[in-house]
C-alpha positions in Angstrom: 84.2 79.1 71.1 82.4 81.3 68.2 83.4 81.5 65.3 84.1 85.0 63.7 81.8 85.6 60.9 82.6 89.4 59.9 83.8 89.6 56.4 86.0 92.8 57.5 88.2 93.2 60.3 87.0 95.8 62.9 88.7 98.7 63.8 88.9 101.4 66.9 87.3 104.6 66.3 88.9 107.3 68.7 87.4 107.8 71.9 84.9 110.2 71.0 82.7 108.8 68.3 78.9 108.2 69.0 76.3 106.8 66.5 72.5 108.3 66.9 69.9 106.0 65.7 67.3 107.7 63.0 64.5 108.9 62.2 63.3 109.7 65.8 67.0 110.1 67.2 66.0 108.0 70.6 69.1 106.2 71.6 72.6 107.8 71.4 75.4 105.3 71.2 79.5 105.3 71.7 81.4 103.0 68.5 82.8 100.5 70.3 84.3 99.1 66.6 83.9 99.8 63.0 84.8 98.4 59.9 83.5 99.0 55.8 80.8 97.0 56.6 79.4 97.9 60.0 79.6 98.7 63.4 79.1 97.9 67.4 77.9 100.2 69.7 76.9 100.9 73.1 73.8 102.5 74.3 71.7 103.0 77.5 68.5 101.9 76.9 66.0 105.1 76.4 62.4 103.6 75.4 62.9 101.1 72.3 65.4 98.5 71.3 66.3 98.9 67.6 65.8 96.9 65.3 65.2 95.8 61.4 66.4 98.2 59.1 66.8 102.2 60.1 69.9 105.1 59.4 72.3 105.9 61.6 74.6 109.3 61.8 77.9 108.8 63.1 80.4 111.5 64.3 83.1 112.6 66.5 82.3 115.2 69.5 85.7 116.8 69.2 85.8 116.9 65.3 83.7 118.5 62.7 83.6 114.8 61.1 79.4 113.9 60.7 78.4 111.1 58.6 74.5 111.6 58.1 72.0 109.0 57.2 74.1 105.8 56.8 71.6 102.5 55.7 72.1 99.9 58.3 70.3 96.8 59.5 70.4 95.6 63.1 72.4 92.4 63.5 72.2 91.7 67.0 71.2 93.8 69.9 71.4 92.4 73.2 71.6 94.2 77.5 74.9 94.0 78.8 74.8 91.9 81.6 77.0 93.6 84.1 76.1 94.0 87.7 77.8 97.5 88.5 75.9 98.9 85.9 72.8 101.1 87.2 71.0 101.4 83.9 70.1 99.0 81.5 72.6 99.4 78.7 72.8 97.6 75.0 75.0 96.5 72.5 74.1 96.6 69.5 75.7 95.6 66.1 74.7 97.1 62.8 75.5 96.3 59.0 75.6 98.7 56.6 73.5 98.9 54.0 73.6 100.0 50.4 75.9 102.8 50.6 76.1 105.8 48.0 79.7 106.0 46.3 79.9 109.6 48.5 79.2 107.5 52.1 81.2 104.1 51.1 84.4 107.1 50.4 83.4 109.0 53.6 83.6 106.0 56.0 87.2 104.3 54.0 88.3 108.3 55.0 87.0 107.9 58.6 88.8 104.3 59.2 92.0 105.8 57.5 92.1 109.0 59.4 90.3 108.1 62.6 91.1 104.6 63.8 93.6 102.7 65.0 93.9 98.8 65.0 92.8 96.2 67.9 
């Protein structure tokens, strides 16, 4: 069994948040969980996995909520292995980086106001 090695306990995001991967905006994702420190998502596979360091925008397609340009670093991102799918899809799992006091307040408002516990 694997041990969990998160610092900070993952949340829900509503059903409607999406991440988009910067500078080139390639891959568009949907949060599968977020927390402080990071996030998982779920993307179909456009042209390029991502890794190393990049930005990522997260927001909600029924909200006017937009986070623009959040550091993060690519911890893990691996295809889904599921039969039914017919497109390669990926999860991927990103740590924030060094946020500015105006982002760190901005995603501790999203997780208060639009998530809800496992």
């Amino acid at each position: 069994m694997e041990t969990e090695r998160r610092k900070f306990k993952r949340l829900l995001p509503r059903d409607l948040t999406f991440a988009v991967f910067r500078p080139h905006f390639s891959n568009l994702g949907k949060v599968k969980d977020i927390s402080i420190g990071g996030l998982a998502l779920e993307y179909v596979l456009n042209k390029t996995k991502n890794t190393g360091f990049s930005a990522i925008d997260i927001f909600l397609t029924d909200d006017f909520f937009y986070l623009r340009r959040i550091p993060s670093k690519t911890i893990y991102d691996r295809e889904i292995d599921e039969e039914s799918r017919s497109v390669k899809t990926m999860r991927c799992g990103l740590q924030f980086g060094d946020l500015t006091p105006t982002q760190q307040s901005q995603i501790e408002y999203f997780l208060q106001n639009y998530t809800t516990f496992h």
